[in-house]
C-alpha positions in Angstrom: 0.0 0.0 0.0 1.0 3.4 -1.2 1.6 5.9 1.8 1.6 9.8 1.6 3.4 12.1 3.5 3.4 16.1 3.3 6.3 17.5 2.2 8.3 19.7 4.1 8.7 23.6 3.0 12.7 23.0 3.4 13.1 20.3 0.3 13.4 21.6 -2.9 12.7 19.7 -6.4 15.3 20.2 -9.2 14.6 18.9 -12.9 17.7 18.6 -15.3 17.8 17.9 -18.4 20.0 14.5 -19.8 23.3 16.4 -19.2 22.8 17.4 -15.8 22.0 21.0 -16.4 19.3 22.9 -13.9 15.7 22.6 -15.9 13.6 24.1 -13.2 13.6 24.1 -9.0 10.1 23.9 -7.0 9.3 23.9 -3.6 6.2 23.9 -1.2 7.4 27.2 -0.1 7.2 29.1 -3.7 4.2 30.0 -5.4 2.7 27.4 -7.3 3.4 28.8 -10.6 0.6 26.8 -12.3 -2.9 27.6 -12.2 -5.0 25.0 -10.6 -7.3 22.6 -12.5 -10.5 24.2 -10.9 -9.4 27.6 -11.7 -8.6 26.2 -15.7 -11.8 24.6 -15.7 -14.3 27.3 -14.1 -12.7 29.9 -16.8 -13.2 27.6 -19.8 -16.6 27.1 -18.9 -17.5 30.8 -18.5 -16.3 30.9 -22.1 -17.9 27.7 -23.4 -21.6 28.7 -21.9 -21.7 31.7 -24.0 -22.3 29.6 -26.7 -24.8 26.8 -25.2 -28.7 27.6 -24.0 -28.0 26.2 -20.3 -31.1 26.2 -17.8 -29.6 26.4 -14.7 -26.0 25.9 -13.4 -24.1 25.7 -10.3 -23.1 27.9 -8.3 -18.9 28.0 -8.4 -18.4 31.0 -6.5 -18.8 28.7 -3.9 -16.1 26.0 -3.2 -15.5 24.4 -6.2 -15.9 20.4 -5.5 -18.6 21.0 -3.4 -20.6 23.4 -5.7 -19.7 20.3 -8.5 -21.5 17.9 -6.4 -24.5 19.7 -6.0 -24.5 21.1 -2.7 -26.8 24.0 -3.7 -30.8 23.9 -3.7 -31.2 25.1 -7.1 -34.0 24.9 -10.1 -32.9 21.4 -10.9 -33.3 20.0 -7.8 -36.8 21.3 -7.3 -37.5 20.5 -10.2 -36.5 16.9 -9.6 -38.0 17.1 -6.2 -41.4 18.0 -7.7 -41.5 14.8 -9.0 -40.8 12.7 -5.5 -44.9 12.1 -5.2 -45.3 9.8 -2.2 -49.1 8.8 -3.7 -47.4 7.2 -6.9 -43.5 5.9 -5.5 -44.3 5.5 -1.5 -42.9 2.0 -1.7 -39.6 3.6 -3.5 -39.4 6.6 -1.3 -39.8 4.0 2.2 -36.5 2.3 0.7 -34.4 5.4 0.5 -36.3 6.4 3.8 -38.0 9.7 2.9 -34.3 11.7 2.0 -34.5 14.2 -0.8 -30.8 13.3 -1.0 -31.4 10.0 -2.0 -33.8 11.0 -4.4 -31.6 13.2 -6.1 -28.2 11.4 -5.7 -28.8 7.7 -5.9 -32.0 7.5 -8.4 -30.1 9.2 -11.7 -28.7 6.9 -14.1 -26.9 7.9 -17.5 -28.5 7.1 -20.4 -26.7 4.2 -22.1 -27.0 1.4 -24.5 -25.3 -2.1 -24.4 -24.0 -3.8 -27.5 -23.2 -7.6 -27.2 -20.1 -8.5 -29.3 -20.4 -11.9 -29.3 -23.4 -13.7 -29.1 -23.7 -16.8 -26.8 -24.6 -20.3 -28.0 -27.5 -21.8 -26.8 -25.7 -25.3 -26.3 -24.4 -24.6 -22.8 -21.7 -27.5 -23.1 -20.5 -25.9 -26.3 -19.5 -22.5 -24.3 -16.1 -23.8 -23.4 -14.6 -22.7 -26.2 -16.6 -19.8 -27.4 -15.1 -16.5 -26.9 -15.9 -14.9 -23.9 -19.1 -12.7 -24.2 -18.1 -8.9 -24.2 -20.4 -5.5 -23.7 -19.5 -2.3 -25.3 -21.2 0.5 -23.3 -21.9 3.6 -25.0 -23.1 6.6 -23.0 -25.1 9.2 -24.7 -22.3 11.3 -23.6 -22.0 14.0 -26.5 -18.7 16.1 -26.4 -19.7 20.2 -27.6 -17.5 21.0 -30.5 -15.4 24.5 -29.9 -15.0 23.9 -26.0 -11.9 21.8 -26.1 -9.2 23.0 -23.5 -5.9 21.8 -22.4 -4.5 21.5 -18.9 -0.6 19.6 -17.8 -1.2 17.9 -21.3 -4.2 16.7 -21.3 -7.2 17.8 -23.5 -10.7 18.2 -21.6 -13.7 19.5 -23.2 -17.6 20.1 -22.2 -19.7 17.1 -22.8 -23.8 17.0 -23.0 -24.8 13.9 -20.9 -28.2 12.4 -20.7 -29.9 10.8 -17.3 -32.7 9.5 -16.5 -34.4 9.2 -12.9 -34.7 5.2 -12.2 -37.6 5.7 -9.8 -39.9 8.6 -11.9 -38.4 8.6 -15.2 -37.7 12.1 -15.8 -35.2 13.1 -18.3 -32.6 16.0 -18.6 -29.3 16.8 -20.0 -25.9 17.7 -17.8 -22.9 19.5 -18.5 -19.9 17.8 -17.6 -16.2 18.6 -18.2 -14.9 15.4 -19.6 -11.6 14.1 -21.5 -11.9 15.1 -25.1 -12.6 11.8 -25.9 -14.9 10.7 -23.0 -13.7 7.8 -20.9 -16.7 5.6 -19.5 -16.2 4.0 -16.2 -17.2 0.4 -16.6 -17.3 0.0 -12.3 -19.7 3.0 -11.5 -21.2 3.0 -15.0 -20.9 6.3 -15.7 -18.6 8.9 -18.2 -16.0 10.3 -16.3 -16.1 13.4 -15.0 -14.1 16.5 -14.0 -17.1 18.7 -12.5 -20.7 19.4 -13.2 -21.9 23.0 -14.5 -25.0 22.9 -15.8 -28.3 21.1 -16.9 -31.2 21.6 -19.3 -34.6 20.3 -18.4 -37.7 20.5 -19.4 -38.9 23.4 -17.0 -42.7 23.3 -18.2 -43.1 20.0 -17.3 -43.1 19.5 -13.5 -44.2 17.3 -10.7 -47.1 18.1 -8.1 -44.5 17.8 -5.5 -42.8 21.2 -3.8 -39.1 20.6 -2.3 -39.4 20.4 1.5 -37.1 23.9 1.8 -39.5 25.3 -1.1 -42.5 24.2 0.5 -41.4 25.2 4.4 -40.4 29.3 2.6 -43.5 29.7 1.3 -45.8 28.6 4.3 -43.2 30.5 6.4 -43.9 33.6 4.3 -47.9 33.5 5.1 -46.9 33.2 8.4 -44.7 35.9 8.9 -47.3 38.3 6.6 -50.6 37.2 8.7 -49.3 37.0 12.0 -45.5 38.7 12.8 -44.5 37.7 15.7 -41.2 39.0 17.9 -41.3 36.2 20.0 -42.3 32.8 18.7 -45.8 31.1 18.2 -47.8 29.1 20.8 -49.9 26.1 19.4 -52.8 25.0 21.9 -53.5 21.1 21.1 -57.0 19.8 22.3 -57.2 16.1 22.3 -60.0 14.4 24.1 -60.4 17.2 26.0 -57.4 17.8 27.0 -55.5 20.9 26.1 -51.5 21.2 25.7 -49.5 24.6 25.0 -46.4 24.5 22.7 -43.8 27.1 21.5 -42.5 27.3 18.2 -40.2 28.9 15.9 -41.6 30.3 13.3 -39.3 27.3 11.0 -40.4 24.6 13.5 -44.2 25.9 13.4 -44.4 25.7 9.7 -42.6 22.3 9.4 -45.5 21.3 11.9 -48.4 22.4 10.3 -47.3 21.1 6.8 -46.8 17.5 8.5 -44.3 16.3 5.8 -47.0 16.7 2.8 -45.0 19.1 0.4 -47.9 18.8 -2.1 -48.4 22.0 -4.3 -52.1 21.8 -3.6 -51.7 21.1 -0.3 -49.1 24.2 0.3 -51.5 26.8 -1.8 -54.6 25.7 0.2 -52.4 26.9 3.8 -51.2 29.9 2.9 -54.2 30.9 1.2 -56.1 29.9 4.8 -53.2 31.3 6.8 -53.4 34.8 4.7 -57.1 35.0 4.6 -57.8 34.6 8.3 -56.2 37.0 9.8 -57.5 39.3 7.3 -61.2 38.7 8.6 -59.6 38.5 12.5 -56.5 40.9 12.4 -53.6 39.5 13.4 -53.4 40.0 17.0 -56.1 37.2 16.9 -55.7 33.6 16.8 -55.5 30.9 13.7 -57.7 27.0 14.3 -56.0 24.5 12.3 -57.3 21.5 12.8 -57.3 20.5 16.6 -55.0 23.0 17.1 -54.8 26.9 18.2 -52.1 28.7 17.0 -51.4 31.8 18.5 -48.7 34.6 18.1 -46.8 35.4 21.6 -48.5 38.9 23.3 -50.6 39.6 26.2 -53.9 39.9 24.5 -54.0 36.2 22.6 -52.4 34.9 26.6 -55.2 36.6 28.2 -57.4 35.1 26.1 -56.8 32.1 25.1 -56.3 31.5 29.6 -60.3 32.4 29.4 -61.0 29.7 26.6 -58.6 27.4 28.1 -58.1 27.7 31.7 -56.8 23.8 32.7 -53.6 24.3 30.8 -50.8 23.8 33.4 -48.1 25.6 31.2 -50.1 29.1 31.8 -48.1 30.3 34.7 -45.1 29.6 32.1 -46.4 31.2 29.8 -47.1 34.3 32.3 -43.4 34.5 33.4 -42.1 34.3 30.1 -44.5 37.7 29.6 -42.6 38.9 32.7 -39.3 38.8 31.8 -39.8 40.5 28.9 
């Protein structure tokens, strides 16, 4: 096994040519005098997009092999995420448990085809001496004329590559730095890559599904607009009639009222209810979802809601809190 070790600032690396003569001298404590890959790379492909109708692309202003793995919630991955509908795949979504990073990482598959070279015989005793059975795979992998680029020797282009979701089928195109003349990985079966900067996807065609951060903004939004609150929300639970008294963020409050259903219909219908109630009540009233009060945090709703609910052992909590303040 191969081991690395850093190398200290004091050792310095001379190249000479056959005769013996000084070529060049490096160490760790110069300047690097080449540019880095990334930095190659992310200028070529400021260059190449002028020329190419991408969608949506990363952000690289960010670190660079994080940004390449798709650390961003962008268009595409709402996009893909409108697609994760837990009516149609709910067996598929169990398996990856629930994770929007399992959809979006694990379920995409390049496009490929698989050509057998030699076919086979039928006669299983006669396979002994037939040639082993090969498979070319060709990717759909397309390199983009006019963006080929050379770094330490080595040509690299932009390459079009085509996936397809295993689980909802959804289709789209990815730009990929890639070797001039692609190189497909037979073990991960996939084209090797350099970096991802881009995709192109059908935009007009999208799921009924919201992302969970898309679908937790928006119902955060109506809640800020119809009831502002300095200080949290309270949510008064009646079960059986028995009454509980929570407080939440105003993140944790709409993660709790959405109860994991990202739905578009489902979202539009809240914030539509949370908007238009306290329109008709004002918003130092109170919101009924449900079996549920919610409340914003101020004297007035406390007061109140004590009257409407006066068994509620958290009240004198509540009061102190209103105290202190």
């Amino acid at each position: 096994m191969r081991t690395v070790f850093p190398v200290s600032k004091e050792i310095v690396f001379l190249c000479c040519t056959k005769d013996g003569k000084e070529y060049c001298r490096y160490s760790n404590a110069d300047t690097n005098p080449l540019p880095k890959f990334e930095t190659v790379v992310k200028a070529e492909w400021e260059k190449a997009k002028k020329k190419l109708a991408v969608l949506t692309e990363l952000n690289h202003a960010q670190e660079f092999w994080l940004s390449s793995v798709r650390e961003n919630e962008d268009r595409f991955k709402q996009w893909l995420l409108s697609f994760k509908d837990p009516e149609k795949y709910a067996k598929e979504i169990k398996t990856m448990y629930g994770y929007d990073d399992n959809w979006l990482y694990a379920c995409p598959e390049e496009i490929c085809s698989e050509t057998v070279t030699y076919a086979a015989p039928m006669d299983f005793d006669a396979r002994c001496d037939f040639p082993q059975m090969k498979l070319h795979r060709k990717s759909s992998c397309k390199p983009i004329p006019g963006t080929t680029f050379t770094y330490l020797g080595t040509r690299y282009c932009f390459s079009r590559i085509a996936f397809r979701h295993k689980v909802c089928g959804a289709t789209w195109m990815e730009y990929h730095c890639t070797k001039e003349t692609p190189e497909w990985n037979e073990m991960y079966h996939h084209t090797e890559s350099y970096g991802v900067f881009g995709y192109d996807f059908n935009a007009a065609a999208e799921g009924p599904m919201y992302s969970e951060r898309t679908a937790v903004s928006l119902v955060k939004d109506a809640l800020k607009l119809s009831m502002p609150a300095d200080f949290g929300y309270y949510v008064v639970t009646e079960k059986q009639g028995y009454q509980t008294l929570g407080r939440y963020t105003v993140h944790n409050l709409a993660e709790h009222i959405l109860n994991r259903n990202y739905r578009k219909t489902n979202v539009g219908d809240l914030t539509v209810q949370l908007v238009n109630t306290c329109k008709m009540v004002g918003s130092n009233a109170w919101i009924r979802h449900g079996n549920e009060v919610i409340c914003i945090a101020n004297k007035i709703n406390a007061e109140t809601l004590k009257k409407l609910y006066p068994d509620i052992p958290a009240w004198a909590w509540l009061q102190a809190i209103h105290a202190a303040k």
